[in-house]
N, C-alpha and C positions, 0 to 999 in steps of 0.2 A: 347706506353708501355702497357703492358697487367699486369691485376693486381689477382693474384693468391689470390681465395677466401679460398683457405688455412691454407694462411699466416695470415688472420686476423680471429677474434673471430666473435662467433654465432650471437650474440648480432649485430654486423656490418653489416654482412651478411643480415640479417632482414633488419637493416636502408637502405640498398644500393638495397634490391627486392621491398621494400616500397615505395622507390624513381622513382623504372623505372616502378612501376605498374602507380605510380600519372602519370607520364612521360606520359603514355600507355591509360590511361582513359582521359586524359587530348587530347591527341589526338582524341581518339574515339568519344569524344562531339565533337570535333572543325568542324570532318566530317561526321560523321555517326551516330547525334542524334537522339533515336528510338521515341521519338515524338510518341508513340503509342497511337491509337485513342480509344475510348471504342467501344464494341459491339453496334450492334445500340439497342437502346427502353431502356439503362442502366436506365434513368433517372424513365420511369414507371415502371421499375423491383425493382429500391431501393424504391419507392413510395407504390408500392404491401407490398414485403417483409417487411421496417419499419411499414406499417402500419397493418400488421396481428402480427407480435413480438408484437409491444403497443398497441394493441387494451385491451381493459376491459375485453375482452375472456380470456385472460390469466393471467390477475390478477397480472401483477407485476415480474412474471416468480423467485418467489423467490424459491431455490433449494426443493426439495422433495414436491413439490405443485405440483398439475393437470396442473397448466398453465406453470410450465417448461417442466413438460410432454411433453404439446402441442410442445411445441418450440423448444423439441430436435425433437420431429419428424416431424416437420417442415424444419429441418438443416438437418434431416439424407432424406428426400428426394432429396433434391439440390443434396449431396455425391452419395446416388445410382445412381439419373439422368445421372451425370459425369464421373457412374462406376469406382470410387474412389477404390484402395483396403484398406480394413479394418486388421492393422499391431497389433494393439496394444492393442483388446477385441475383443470380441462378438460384432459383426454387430456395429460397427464403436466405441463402446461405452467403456469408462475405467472408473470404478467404484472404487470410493474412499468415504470415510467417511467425511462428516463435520458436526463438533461440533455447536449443538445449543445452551446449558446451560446445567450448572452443579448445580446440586439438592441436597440441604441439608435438611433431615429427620427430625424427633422427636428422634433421636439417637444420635444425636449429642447433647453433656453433656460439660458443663464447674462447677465445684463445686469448688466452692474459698472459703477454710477453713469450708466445709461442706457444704455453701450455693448452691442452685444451683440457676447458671444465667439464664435468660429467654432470645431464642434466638427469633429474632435478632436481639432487640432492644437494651440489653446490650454487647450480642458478637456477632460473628458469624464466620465459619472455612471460611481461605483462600485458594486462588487458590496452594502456595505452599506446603499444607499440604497433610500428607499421612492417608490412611484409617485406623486407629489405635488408640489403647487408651494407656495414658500414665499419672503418679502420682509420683508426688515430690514435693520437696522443693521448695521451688521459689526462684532463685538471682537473683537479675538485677543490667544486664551489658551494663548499658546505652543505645546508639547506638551501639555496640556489632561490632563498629569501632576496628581495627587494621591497622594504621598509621607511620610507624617507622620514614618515614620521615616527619612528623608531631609531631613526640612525643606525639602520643598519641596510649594507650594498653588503651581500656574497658575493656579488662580480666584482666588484672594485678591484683593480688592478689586474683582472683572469682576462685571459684573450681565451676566447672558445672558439672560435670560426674553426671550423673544420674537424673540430675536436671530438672528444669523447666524454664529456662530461659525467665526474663522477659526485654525485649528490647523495644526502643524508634523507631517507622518509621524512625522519622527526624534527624536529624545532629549537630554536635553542634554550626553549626552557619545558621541554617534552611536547609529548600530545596529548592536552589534558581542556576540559569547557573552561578551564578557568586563564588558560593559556593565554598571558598577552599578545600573543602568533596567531592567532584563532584563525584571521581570514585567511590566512595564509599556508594554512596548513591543505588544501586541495593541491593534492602530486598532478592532477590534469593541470592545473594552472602553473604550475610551477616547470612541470615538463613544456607545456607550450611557451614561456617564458624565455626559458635555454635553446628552443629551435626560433626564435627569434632573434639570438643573439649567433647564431649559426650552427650550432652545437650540430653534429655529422649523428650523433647517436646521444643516449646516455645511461650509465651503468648506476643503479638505486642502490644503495647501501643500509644498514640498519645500525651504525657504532655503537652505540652508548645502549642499545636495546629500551630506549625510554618512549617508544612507538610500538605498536604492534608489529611483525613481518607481514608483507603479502602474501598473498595464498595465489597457487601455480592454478588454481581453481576460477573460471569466470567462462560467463555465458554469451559477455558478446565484446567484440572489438572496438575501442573507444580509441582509434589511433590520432596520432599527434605530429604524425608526418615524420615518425624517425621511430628507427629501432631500440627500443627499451627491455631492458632484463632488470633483472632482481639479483642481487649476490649474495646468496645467504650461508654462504661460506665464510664466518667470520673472520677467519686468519688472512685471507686473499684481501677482504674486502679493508680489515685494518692495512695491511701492506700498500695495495693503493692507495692509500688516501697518505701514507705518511710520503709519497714523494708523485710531484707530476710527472709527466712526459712517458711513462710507463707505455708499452704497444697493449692494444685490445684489438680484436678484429669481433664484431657481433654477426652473427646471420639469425634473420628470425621469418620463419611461417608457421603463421598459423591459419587454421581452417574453422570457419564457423560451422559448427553441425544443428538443424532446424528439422522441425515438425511442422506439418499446417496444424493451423487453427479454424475455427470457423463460429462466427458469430450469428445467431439466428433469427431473424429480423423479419418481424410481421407488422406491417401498417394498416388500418382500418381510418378510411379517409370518409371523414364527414364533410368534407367541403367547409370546412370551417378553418376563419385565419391562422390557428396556431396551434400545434401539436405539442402533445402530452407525450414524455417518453419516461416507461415503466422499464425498469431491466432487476436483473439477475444473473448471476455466475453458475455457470452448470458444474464446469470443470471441478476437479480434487486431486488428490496426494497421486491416486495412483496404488501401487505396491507400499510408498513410502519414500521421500526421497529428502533435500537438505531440509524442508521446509518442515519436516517432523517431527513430534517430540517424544516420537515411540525410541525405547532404546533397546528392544529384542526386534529378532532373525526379520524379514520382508514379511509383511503381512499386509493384507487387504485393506485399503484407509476408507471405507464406503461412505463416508460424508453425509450422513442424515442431513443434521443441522447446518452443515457448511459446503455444498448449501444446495441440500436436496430439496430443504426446506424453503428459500429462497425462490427455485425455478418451480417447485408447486405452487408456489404462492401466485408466482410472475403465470402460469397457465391460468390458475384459478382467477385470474383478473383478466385477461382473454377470454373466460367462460361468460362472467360477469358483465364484462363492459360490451361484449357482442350481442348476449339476450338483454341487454337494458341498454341498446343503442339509442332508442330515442331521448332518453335520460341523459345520453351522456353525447348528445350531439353537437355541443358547445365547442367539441376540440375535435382532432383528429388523433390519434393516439400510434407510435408508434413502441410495440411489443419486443425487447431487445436481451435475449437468453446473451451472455458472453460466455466467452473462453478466453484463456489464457490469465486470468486474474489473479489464481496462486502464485504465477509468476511474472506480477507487477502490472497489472491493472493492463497487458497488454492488447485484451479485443478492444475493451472500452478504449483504449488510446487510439486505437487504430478506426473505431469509430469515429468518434468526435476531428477525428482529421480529414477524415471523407466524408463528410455531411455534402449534401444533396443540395444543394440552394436553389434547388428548381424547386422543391416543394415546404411548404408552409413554415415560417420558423418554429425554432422547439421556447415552449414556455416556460417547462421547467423539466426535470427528473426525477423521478423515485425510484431508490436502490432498496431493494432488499438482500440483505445478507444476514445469514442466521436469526432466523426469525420463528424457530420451531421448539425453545427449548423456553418456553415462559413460564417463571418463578413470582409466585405471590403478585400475580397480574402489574409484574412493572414490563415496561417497552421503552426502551431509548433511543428518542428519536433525533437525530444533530442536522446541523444545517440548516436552522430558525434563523439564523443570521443574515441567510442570501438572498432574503428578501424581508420589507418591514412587515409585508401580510402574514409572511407564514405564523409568529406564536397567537396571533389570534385566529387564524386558522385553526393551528393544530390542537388549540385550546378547543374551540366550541368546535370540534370533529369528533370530542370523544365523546360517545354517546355509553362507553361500557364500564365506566368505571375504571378504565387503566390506570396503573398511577407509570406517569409518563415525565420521564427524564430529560430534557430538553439540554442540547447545546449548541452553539452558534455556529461553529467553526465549518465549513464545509470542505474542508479535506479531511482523510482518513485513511484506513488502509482496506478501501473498497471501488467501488467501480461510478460514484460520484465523483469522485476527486477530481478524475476526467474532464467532465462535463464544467464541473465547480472552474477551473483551467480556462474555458472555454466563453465566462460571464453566463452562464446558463445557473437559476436558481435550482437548488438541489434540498432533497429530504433523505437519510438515509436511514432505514429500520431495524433495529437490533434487540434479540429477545439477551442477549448479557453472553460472555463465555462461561464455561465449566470447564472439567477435569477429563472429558472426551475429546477436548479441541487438539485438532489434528494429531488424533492416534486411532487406533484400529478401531477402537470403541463406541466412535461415536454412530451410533446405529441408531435403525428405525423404530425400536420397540421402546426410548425414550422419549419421541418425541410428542408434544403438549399439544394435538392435533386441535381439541377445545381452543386452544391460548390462542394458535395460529390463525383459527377463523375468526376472532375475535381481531387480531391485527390488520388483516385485510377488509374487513369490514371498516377498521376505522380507516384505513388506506382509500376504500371507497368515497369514504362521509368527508377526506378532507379535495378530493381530488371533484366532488358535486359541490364544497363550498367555494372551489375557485371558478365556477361557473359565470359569476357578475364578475370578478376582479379584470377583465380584459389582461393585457399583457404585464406581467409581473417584474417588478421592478429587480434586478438584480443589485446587489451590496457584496461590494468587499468582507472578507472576513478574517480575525486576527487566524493565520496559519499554525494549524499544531506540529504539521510538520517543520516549517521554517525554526520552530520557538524547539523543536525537540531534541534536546543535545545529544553530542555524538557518546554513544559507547562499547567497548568492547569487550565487554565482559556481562556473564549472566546471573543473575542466582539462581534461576533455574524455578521457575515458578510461576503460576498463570494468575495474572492477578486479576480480582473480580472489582470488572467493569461497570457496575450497578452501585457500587458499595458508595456511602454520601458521608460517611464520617470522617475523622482524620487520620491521617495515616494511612499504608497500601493494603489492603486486605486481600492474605494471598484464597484463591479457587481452587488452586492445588497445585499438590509438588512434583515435580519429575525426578524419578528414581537416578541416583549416580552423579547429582548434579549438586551445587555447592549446600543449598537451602537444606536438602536432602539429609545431605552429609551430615549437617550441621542439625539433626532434628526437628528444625520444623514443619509446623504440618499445615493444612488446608484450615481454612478460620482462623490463623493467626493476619495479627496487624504489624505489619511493620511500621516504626516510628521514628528509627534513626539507624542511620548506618555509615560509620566512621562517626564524621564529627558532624554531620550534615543529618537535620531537623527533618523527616519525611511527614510530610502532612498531607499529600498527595500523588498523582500518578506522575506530575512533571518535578516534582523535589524528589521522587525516587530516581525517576531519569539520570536527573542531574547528581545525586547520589553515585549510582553506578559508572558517573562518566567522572568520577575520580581516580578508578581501578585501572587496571591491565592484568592479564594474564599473570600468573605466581603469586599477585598480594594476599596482604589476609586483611580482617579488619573485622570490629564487633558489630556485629546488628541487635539491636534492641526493639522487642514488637511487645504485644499481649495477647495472651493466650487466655480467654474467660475473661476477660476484665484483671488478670495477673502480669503484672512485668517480669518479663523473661531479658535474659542474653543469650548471645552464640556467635560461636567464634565462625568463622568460615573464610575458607580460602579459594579464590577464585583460582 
């Protein structure tokens, strides 16, 4: 009986082309796996390549420095070599803006009942404030909360129009993941709230200290249509709140200061409906900067692994897929080096927001990031979730024996998550962290050049098995970021990302930092901290996000198979 794809909904139709594609691939491994081998000399080409990206010449290749210079025009020769064309700039290049820091003046005035505050030890303006000066009253409207299913209005009764609204960070039962306030604890929402209700300004306060304070520190302006400070002058900021109508006069400017960026972008057009986009992060620390876990004087962060490792690979698959173009004539493939991604996936966002709809859609994505430091042949590959083909793909791809870590989620903290944003199916490639990740150490004379060609080869063999699958189905996936509770406090320790038992297994510890303090070392597990059970990397999360700054509290792990304690104070 034949079954009339008519008669049944859209939604069906998907499950039942999703089934004979598995069907379809599931065959194509059984007989025809492409087992593709690398170019011969790969190993001394990632060896050259990683080792001119990390070398001290380039200094860390942090965005708008001579040593990224270097290192795009390092990238933009491979691309000419491969006679790559150039879709989406000037000679391979797209240029975007990234924010360094935002600069507050001697202009920026707080006068509380005529005094003036001295900045920025008593205030200082926030990231959500606008360039503007504003004078009024003062009310304060607590947490500046609106709860109905809570029963609780901070407005009730408060006339703001024209005021100076004086508001609490914290919540009224702190700021903690367990918080029955949760949703309500975003200050951009709650400031936009108050300039709804008229508010001329509003002064942030910290009373009860059961929230963290903001930092006079941020990179880019997130205004809210009124001028916003911080008061972290506790004695001012209790005096205001004990009576309204008080004068404040606010003046606030600030100045974004930026670097260019430049994303590197080579397309090889097969005339084929749907392009394949391969990327990589070039960029690194630089000298060293927040993003660091070095704690001595400026030193050179050369980024082997993270991810010099990564843009050898993203070349070596340009080498690859140009000399086995007929092979690989099924797609068009566009080659995508990024910048800006140590801080916050910003080439890749600025990609994915200018795509090109004149030419062929994108199928899917492969990120590579840290992909050069492979231990006991494991490879972690996430983002099987974003489509149903991929774990039978990534299954029958592996022709090497990898033992290959699968997880669904297609967000992260790399240059997929973009794309993943976007309904575009995503893979991303990760050989695990260690005890080099971002500090001076992580250099080229570590890296597992062997492990690395073995990845990209499997990278090859899964990218020729989606050659039958036509266009791939994109799926939602549970977000690790959305599920990742907030916290503000560290223990200062790099946990290892490979580890499959229970509990957190720390990679290693950073000197001066609470873990540290506290004696523990690298290969310990942690299992419990405070009163909360650690059996994984999101009950650690959620662990830490019971702290703040000053607590103390015992952590329980094991050491050898031994139950240890340690007291530690954040």
């Amino acid at each position: 009986m034949f079954l009339s794809l008519a008669k049944i909904n859209s939604k069906k139709v998907k499950q039942i082309l999703s089934f004979l594609s598995v069907i379809l691939i599931s065959l194509l491994s059984a007989y025809a796996q492409p087992c593709l081998e690398p170019l011969p000399g790969i190993e001394e080409r990632l060896e050259t390549d990683i080792g001119y990206l990390a070398s001290d010449e380039l200094a860390g290749r942090e965005p708008g420095t001579a040593g990224a210079h270097m290192a795009m025009e390092y990238i933009l020769n491979i691309f000419v070599e491969a006679r790559l064309e150039s879709v989406y700039g000037k000679r391979y290049l797209q240029e975007f803006d990234i924010p360094l820091a935002v600069k507050a003046d001697d202009e920026n005035i707080l006068l509380v009942n005529g005094n003036q505050l001295k900045m920025p030890e008593a205030f200082f303006p926030v990231k959500y404030s606008a360039n503007q000066g504003a004078k009024g009253a003062t009310v304060f409207v607590g947490y500046g909360i609106e709860a109905p299913e809570l029963d609780r209005n901070d407005y009730a009764g408060k006339e703001v129009e024209g005021k100076i609204v004086l508001m609490d960070i914290s919540s009224p039962d702190g700021v903690h993941p367990h918080s029955q306030y949760l949703k309500y604890h975003d200050l951009g929402e709650r400031l936009k709230l108050a300039k709804g209700k008229g508010a001329a300004g509003v002064a942030l306060v910290n009373l009860e200290g059961t929230a963290n304070d903001l930092s006079p520190e941020f990179k880019k302006i997130k205004s809210t249509g009124m001028p916003v400070v911080f008061i972290q002058d506790r004695e001012v900021a209790q005096s205001l709140a004990q009576e309204d109508g008080q004068a404040l006069y606010i003046n606030v400017q600030l100045k974004e200061q930026t670097t260019e960026g430049y994303n590197i972008i080579g397309y090889l057009d097969n005339e084929a409906p749907y392009t394949i986009v391969i990327g990589a992060h070039y960029d690194h620390l630089g000298m060293g900067n927040s993003s660091s876990l070095y704690q001595g004087e400026p030193e050179v962060h050369n980024g082997a692994d993270d991810n010099a490792s990564g843009t050898a690979g993203l070349m070596e698959l340009v080498r690859a897929i140009t000399t086995r173009r007929q092979e690989f004539a099924f797609a068009n493939f566009l080659f995508i080096a990024f910048s800006g991604e140590e801080k916050g996936l910003l080439g890749s966002a600025f990609f994915v927001d200018q795509i090109n709809q004149d030419h062929p859609p994108i199928n899917y994505m492969l990120n590579m990031d840290m992909i050069g430091r492979m231990e006991d042949d494991e490879l972690a590959v996430s983002g099987v979730g974003t489509s149903p083909l991929w774990p039978e793909i990534t299954e029958s791809a592996n022709c090497y024996d990898l033992k290959i870590k699968t997880s669904e989620s297609g967000t992260g903290p790399s240059d997929h998550t973009s794309f993943y944003y976007k309904d575009i199916p995503v893979l991303h490639f990760f050989t695990g962290t260690h005890y080099d990740y971002h500090k001076p150490t992580d250099d080229a004379d570590k890296i597992n050049f062997e492990g690395e060609a073995r990845v990209l080869s499997y990278m090859q063999n899964i990218i020729a098995l989606s050659a039958e699958t036509g266009k791939l189905e994109f799926t939602p996936t549970k977000s690790e970021e959305s599920e990742t509770p907030r916290f503000s406090v560290t223990l200062g320790v790099m946990p290892d990302y490979m580890y499959e038992g229970e509990g957190m297994k720390i990679d290693g510890v950073n000197k001066g930092k609470p873990a540290a303090e506290a004696g523990m070392q690298a290969g310990d597990v942690v299992t419990k901290m405070g009163e909360v059970k650690v059996v994984d990397m999101m009950s650690y999360m959620k662990a830490l996000g019971q702290f703040k700054k000053g607590d103390e509290t015992t952590v329980e792990y094991l050491r050898k198979g031994k139950k240890k304690t340690a007291k530690v104070k954040f």
